[in-house]
C-alpha positions as CSV (number, residue, x, y, z in Angstrom):
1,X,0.0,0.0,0.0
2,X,3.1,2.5,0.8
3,X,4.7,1.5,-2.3
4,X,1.6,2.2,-4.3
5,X,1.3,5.5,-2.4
6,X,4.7,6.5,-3.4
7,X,4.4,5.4,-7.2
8,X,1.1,7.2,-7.5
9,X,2.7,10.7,-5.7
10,X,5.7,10.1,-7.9
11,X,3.0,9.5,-11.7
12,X,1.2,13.1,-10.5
13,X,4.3,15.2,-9.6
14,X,5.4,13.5,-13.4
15,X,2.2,14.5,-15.1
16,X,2.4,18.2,-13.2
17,X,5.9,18.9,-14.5
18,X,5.0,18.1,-17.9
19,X,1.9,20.1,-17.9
20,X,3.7,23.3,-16.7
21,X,6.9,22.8,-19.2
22,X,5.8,25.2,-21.6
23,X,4.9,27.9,-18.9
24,X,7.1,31.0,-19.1
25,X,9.9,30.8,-16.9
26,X,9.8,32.2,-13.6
27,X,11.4,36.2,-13.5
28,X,11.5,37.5,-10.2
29,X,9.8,35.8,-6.9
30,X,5.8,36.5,-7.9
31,X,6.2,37.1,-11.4
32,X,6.6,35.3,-14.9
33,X,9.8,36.1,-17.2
34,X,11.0,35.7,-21.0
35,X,12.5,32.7,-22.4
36,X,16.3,33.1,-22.4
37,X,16.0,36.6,-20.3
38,X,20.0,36.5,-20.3
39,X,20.4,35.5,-23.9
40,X,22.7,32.8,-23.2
41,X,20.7,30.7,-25.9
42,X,22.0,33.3,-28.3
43,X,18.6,34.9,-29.7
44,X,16.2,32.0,-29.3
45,X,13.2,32.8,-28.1
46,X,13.0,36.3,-29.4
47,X,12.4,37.3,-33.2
48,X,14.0,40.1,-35.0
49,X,12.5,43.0,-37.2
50,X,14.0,46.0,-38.8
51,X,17.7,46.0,-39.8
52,X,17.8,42.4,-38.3
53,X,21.7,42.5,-38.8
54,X,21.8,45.1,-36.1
55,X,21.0,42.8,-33.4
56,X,23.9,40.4,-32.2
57,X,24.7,38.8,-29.3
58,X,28.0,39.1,-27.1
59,X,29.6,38.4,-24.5
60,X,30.7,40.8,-21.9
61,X,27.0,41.0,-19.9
62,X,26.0,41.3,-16.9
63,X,25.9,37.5,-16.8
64,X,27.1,35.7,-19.4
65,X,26.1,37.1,-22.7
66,X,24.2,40.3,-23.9
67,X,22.3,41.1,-26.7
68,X,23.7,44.4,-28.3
69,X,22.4,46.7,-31.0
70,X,25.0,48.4,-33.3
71,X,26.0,49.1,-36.8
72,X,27.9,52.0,-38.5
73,X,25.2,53.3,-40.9
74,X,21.4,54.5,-39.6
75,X,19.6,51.8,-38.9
76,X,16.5,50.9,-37.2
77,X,16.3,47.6,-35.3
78,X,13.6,45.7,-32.4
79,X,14.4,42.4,-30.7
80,X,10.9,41.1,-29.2
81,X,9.4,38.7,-27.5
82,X,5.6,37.9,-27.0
83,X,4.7,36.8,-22.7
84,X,2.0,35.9,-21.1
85,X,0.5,37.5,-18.4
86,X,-1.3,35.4,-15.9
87,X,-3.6,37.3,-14.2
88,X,-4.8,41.0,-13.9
89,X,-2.9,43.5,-12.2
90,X,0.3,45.6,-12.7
91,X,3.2,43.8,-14.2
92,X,6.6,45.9,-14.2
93,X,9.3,44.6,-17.5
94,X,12.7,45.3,-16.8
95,X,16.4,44.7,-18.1
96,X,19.5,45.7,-17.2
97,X,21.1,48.3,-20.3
98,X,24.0,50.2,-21.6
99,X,23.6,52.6,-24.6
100,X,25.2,55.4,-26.5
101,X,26.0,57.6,-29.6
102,X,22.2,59.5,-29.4
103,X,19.9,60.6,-26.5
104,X,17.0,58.8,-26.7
105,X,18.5,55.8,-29.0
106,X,17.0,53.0,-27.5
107,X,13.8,51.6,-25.8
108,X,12.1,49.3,-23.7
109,X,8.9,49.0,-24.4
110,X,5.7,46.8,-23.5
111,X,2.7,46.7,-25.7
112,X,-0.3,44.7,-27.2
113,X,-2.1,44.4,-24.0
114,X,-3.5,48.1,-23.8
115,X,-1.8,51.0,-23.6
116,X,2.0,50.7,-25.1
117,X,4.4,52.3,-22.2
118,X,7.7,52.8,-23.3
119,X,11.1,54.1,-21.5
120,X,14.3,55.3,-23.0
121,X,17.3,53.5,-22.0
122,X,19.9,55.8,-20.1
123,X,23.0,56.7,-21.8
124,X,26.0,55.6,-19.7
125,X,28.5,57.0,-21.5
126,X,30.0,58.2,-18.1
127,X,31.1,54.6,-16.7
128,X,29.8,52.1,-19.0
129,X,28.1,50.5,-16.3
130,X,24.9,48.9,-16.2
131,X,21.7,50.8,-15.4
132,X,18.0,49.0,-14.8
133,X,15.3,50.1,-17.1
134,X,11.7,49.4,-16.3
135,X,8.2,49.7,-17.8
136,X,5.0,49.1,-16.0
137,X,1.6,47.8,-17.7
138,X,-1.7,47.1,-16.5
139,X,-3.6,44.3,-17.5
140,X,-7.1,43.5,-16.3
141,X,-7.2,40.1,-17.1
142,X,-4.6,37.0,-18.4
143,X,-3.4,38.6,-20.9
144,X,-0.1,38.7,-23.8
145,X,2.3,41.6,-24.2
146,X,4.8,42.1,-26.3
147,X,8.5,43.3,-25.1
148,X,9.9,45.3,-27.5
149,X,14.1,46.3,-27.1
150,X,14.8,49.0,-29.7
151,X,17.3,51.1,-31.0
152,X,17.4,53.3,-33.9
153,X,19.6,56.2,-34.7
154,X,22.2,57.7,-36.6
155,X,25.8,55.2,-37.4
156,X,27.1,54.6,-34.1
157,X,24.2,54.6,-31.4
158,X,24.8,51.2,-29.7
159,X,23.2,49.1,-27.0
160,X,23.2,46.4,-24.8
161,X,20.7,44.6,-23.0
162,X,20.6,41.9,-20.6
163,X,18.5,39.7,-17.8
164,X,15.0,40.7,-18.4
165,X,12.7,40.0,-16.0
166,X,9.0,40.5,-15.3
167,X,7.2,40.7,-11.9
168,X,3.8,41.8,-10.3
169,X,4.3,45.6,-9.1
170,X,4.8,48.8,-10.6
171,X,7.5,51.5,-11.0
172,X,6.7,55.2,-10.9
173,X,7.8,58.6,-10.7
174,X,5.5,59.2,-7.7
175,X,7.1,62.6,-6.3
176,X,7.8,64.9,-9.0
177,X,8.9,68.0,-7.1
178,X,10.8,71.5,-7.3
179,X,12.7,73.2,-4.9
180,X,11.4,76.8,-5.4
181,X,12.9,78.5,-1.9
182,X,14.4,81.2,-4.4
183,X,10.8,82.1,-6.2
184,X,9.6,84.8,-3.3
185,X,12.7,86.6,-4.0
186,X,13.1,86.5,-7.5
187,X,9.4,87.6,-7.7
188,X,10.5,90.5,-6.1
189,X,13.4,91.7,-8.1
190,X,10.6,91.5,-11.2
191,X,11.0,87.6,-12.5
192,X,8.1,86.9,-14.7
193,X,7.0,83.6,-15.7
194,X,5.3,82.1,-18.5
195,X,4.1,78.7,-20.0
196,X,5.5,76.6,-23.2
197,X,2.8,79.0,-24.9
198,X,4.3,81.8,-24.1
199,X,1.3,83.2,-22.0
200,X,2.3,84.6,-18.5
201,X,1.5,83.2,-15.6
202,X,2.0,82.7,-11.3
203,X,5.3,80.0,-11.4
204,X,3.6,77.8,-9.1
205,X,0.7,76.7,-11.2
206,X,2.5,76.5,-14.5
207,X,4.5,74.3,-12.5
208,X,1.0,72.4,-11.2
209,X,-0.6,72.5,-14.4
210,X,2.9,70.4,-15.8
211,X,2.6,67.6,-13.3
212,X,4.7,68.6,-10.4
213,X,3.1,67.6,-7.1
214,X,5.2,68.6,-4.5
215,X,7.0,71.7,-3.1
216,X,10.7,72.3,-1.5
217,X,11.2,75.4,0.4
218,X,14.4,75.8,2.7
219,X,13.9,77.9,6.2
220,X,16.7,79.7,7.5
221,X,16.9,81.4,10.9
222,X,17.5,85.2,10.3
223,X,19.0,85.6,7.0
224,X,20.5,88.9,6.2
225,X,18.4,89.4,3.2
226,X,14.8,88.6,5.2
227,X,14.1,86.0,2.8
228,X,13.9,82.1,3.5
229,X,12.8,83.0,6.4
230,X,9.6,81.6,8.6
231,X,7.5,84.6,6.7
232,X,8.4,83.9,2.7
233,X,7.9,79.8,3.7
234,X,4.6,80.4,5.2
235,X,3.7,82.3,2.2
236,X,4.9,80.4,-0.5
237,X,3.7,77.2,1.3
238,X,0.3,78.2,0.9
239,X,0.6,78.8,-2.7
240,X,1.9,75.3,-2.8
241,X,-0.2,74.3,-1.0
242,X,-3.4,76.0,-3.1
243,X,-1.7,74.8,-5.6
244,X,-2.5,71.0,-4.9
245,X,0.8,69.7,-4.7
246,X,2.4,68.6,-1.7
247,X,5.0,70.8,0.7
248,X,8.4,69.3,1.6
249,X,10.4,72.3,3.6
250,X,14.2,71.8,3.7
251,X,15.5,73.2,7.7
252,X,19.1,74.1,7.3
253,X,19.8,75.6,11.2
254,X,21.8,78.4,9.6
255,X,21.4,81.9,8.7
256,X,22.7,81.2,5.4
257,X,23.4,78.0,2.8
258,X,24.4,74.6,4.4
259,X,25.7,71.9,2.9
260,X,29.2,69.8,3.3
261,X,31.4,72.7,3.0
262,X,29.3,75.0,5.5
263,X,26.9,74.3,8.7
264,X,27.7,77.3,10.8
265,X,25.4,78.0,13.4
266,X,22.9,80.9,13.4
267,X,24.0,84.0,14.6
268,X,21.2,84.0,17.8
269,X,23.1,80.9,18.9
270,X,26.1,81.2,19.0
271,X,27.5,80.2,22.6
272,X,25.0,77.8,23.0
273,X,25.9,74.5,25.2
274,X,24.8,71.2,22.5
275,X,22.1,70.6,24.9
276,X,20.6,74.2,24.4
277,X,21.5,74.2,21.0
278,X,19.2,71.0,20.4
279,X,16.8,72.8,22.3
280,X,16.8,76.1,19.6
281,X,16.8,72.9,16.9
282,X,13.6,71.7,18.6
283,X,11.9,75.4,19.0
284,X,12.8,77.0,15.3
285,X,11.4,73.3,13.7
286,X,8.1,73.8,15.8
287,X,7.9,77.2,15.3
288,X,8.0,77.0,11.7
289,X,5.9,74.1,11.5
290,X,3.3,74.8,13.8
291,X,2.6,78.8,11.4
292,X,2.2,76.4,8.6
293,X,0.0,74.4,9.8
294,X,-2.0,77.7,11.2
295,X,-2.1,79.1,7.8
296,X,-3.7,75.9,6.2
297,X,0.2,74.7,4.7
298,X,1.0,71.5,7.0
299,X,3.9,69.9,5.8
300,X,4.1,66.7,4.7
301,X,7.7,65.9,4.7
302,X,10.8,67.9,6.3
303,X,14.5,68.0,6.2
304,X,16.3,67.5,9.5
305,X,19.0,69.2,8.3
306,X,21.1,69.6,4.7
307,X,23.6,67.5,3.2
308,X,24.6,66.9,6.3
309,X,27.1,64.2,6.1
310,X,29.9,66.2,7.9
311,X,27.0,66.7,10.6
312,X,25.6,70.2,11.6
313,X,25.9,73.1,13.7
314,X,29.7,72.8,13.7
315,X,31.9,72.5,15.4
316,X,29.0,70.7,17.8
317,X,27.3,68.3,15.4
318,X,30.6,68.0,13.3
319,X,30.9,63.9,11.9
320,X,34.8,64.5,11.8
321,X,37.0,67.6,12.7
322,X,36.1,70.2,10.2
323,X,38.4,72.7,11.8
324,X,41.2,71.3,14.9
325,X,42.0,74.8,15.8
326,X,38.6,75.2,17.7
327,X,38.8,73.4,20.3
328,X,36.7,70.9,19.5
329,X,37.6,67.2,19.1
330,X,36.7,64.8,16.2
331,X,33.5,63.6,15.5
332,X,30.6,64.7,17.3
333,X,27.7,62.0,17.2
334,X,26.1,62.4,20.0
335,X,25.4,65.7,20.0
336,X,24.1,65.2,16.0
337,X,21.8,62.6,17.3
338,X,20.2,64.6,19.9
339,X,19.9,67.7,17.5
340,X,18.5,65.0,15.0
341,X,15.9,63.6,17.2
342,X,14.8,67.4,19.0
343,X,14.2,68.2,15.2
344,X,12.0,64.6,14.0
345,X,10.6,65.6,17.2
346,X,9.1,68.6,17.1
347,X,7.7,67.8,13.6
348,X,6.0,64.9,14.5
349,X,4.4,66.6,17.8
350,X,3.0,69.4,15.1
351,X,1.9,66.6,12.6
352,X,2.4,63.0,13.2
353,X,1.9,62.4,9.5
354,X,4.3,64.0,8.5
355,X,7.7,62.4,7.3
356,X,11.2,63.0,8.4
357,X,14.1,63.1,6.3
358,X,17.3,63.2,6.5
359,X,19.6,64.5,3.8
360,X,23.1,63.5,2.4
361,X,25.1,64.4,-0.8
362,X,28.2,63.0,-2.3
363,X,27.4,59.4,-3.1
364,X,30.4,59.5,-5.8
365,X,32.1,58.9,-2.3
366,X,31.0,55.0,-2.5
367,X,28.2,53.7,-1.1
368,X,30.5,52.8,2.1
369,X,30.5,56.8,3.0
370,X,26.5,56.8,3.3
371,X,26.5,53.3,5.5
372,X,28.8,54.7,7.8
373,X,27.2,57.8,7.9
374,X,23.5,56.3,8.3
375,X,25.3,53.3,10.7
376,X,26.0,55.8,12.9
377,X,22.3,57.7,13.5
378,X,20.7,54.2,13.6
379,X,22.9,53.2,16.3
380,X,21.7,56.4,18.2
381,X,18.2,55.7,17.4
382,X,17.5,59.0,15.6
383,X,14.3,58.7,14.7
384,X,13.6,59.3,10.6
385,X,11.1,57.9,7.8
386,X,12.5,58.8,4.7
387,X,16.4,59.0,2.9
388,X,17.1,62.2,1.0
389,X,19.3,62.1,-1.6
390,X,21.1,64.9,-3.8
391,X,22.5,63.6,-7.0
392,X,23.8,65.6,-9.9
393,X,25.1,63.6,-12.2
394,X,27.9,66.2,-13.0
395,X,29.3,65.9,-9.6
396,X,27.6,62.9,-8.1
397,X,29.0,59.4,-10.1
398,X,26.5,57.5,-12.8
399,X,23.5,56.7,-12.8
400,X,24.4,52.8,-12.3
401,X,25.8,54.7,-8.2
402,X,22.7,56.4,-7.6
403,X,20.8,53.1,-8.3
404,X,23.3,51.2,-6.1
405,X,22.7,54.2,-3.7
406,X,18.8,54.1,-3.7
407,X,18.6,50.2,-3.6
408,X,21.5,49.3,-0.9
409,X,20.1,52.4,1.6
410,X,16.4,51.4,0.6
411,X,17.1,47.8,1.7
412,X,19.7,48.4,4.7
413,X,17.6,51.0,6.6
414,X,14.2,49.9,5.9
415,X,13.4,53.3,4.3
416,X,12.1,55.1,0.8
417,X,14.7,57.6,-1.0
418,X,13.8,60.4,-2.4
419,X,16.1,62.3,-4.6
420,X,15.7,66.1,-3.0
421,X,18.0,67.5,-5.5
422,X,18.9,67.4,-9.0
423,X,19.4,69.6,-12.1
424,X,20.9,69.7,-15.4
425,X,21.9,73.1,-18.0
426,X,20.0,73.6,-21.0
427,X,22.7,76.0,-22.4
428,X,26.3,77.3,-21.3
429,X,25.5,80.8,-21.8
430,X,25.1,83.4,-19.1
431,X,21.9,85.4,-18.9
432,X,22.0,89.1,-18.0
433,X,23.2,90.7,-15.6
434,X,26.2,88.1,-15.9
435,X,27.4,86.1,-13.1
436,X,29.9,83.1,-13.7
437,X,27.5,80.2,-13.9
438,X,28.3,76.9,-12.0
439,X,28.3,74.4,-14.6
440,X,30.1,76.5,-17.9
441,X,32.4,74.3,-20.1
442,X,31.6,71.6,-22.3
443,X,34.2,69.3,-20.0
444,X,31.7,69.7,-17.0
445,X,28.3,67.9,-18.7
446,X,27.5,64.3,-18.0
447,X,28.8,62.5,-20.9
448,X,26.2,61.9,-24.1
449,X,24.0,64.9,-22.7
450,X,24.6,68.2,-24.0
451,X,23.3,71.5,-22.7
452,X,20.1,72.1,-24.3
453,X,17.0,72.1,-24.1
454,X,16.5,68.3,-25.4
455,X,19.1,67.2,-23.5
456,X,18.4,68.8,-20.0
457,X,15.2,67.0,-20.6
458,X,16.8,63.5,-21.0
459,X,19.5,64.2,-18.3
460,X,16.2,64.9,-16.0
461,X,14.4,61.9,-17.3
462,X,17.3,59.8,-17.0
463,X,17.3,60.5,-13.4
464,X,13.7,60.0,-12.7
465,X,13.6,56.8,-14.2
466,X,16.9,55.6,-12.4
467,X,15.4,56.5,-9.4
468,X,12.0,54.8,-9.9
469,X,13.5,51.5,-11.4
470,X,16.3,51.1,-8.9
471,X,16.3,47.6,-7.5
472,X,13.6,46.9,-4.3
473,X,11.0,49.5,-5.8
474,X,11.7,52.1,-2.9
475,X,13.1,55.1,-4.7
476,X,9.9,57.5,-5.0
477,X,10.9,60.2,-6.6
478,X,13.1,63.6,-7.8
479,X,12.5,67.0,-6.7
480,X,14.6,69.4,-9.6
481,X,16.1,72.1,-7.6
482,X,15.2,75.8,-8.5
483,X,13.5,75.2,-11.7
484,X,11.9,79.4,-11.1
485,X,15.5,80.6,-10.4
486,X,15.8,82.7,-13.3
487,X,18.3,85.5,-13.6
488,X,16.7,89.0,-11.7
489,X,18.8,91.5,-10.7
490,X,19.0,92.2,-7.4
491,X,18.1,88.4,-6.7
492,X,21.8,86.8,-6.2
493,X,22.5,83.7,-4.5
494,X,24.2,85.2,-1.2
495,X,21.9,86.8,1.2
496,X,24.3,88.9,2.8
497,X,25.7,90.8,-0.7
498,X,23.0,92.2,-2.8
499,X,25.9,92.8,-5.7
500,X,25.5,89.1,-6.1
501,X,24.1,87.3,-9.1
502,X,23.0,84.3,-9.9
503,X,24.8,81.1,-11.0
504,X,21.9,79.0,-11.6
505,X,20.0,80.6,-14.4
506,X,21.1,77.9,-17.1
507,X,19.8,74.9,-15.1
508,X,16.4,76.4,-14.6
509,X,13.2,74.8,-16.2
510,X,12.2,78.5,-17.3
511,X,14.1,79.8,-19.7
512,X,15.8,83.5,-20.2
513,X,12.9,84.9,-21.4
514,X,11.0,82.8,-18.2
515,X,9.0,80.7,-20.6
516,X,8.7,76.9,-19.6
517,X,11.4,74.7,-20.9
518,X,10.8,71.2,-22.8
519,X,12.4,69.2,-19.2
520,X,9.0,70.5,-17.6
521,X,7.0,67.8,-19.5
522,X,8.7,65.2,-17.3
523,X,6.8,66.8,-14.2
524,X,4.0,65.0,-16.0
525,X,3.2,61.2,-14.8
């Protein structure tokens, strides 16, 4: 009777194999993938259309083998395949790509099952390294798509592709913010605005009306110039606010710009023990906080603090010893955390909804300088919900670090990243009056994406969509920084010299005539 047990258990797990042989192949845990996803079976499985002699495979992958796209003349080639999928739902399609030699050159794509949804591949000129792509479809029933991988361009535009995979979920550009803490001010100096139309308009809603739907503002203590200050964020808040996007303000406990070259400590608290100067951290955060939420503008997400990886409040909150004539001592952790935590604190007794960031830069430092950095607050128990990020991609690394950045703090800490600041030129020129611009030469842009008004766009979009299709699903966004700081005189960037100008103007979204910009079309979802 056992044996006949066994033989029957061993005929049905037979007969259940064989039935499910010609399934698709499992992708990622929960979800169905192509045939050959790595192209290790060359390019079985997948057909060919288009200049068919484009399409080759390699070696050199990620794993194994690749399937690349090249060929010296224009061409115009797609490598597909068709999938099932099994039920209803959203299903995300993504591979692992390098490309080149044209923005915009090559695609993922996912069609024949509603609505085709299409992303551009990244360039990665930078590094060569390898960048995820995804596309997300929605299905209401078992359905087949189509996964389209295609390049087409001018002699020269290249691409590789490898380790598709498909899985239940969905990627998106949920936060699609701007940073506009220098508006109020411009404004003032005379700034006008207007839409791609060319009709004039209030900044904020041209903004809105493009898809952005959330709002940066920084907040610092008693700057010289009276702007950024609790006034101008309560004011513009409310237009964010009114505005229907969401309010994210940036608290920078200065009197002036922090980041890691500069946390000095407001000029009212100077003196200050760390344990009153946590205190002052925890009164300015409620202070601010609680007139917002008075005037109808609760936030919904603040900064603890900006790019603060060499700490805050020096020399008191310093990570390392920014300056060893002052009599202060190497790194400072302690008295971060409790400046941390007075500021998480006070935002969460205004509104427990809202979340807390906190903020780093420089992640072309390696991964290592952010764990150790993030290590360190965790071990103090700083309370935070959210990772904020800067990354420009002229200073920052590729786009394959910011992935590794997004996915390794996503999974380590438990937390979404948001990307609080990026920006890219659309032209080298200086607007009037003229003031040296930041990013200038040619030498300075991100490899494959020149400064104009296409490719500021792309650089942009490239950024989103590395962010959103970072491994683990937990990057939720970009916020451009100072898309409405265009060049007014009067309205420089140091709010103790009114002589200066602005450095800025050419990574804007407005451009010198304050008319929208082509890169404000990626606001949209």
């Amino acid at each position: 009777m056992r044996q006949l047990a066994r033989s029957t258990a061993l005929m049905c797990l037979a007969l259940l194999l064989a039935a499910t042989s010609s399934l698709p192949a499992l992708g990622s845990v929960g979800g169905v993938g192509p045939s050959n996803p790595g192209f290790e079976q060359g390019l079985d499985g997948w057909k060919v259309s288009g200049d068919a002699g484009a399409a080759k495979i390699e070696g050199g992958g990620r794993t194994g083998d690749r399937l690349t796209h090249w060929v010296a003349a224009d061409y115009h080639v797609t490598t597909r395949q068709s999938i099932e999928l099994p039920s209803s739902g959203w299903w995300t399609v993504s591979v692992w790509a390098k490309s080149g030699g044209s923005l915009s050159g090559s695609t993922l794509s996912v069609a024949g099952c509603g609505r085709t949804v299409s992303t551009v591949v990244a360039l990665t000129e930078q590094d060569d390294a390898w960048v995820r792509s995804a596309a997300s479809v929605y299905v209401s029933r078992r359905q087949r798509c189509t996964i389209d991988l295609t390049t087409a361009g001018p002699g020269g535009t290249w691409a590789s592709f490898d380790d598709l995979a498909v899985a239940r979920g969905r990627v998106a550009r949920s936060i699609r913010g701007g940073d506009l803490s220098g508006l109020a001010k411009n404004e003032a100096f005379g700034a006008t605005y207007a839409d791609a139309d060319g009709r004039s308009g209030d900044a904020v809603r041209i903004l809105a009306r493009s898809g952005m739907n959330l709002g940066r503002l920084k907040v610092w203590v008693d700057p010289a110039d009276g702007y950024n200050d609790k006034a101008h964020v309560v004011a513009t808040g409310k237009r964010i606010k009114s505005a229907g996007m969401k309010l994210l303000v940036d608290f920078h406990y200065s009197d002036r710009w922090t980041d890691p070259g500069a946390q000095g400590v407001p000029h009212a608290w100077r003196g200050m023990s760390p344990a009153q100067l946590a205190d002052a951290v925890y009164a300015h955060t409620r202070d601010v906080l609680a007139a917002l939420k008075a005037a109808g503008a609760t936030a919904d997400y603040v900064q603890v603090g900006n790019e603060i990886n060499p700490g805050m409040l020096w020399p008191w909150g310093q990570t390392w010893d920014v300056d060893p004539s002052d009599g202060v001592d190497g790194a400072q952790w302690d008295n971060l955390a409790s400046f941390l935590t007075s500021g998480a604190r006070a935002a969460k007794e205004i509104s427990p909804s809202t979340k807390v960031l906190l903020h780093l830069t420089n992640i072309n430092n390696g991964i290592g300088s952010l764990t150790w950095w993030f290590d360190e607050v965790v071990a103090r128990q700083v309370p935070f919900d959210q990772i904020g990020l800067s990354y420009y991609g002229y200073w920052h690394g590729s786009l394959a670090d910011l992935q590794e950045a997004v996915t390794t703090l996503s999974s380590r800490y438990d937390r979404d990243v948001l990307v609080v600041e990026t920006a890219y030129p659309f032209t080298l020129a200086d607007d009037t009056p003229t003031w040296e611009n930041i990013i200038r030469q040619p030498d300075q842009l991100v490899p494959g994406y020149p400064a104009t008004p296409t490719g500021q766009a792309a650089a942009f979009r490239a950024v989103q969509d590395a962010v959103a299709s970072a491994e683990g699903g937990r990057g939720i966004g970009t916020v451009y920084w100072e898309p409405a700081w265009t060049s007014a005189a009067g309205a420089g960037w140091d709010p103790e010299d009114p002589s200066s100008g602005n450095a800025w103007e050419n990574q804007a979204l407005f451009d010198f005539t304050g008319t929208l910009l082509p890169a404000a079309r990626n606001l949209a979802p």
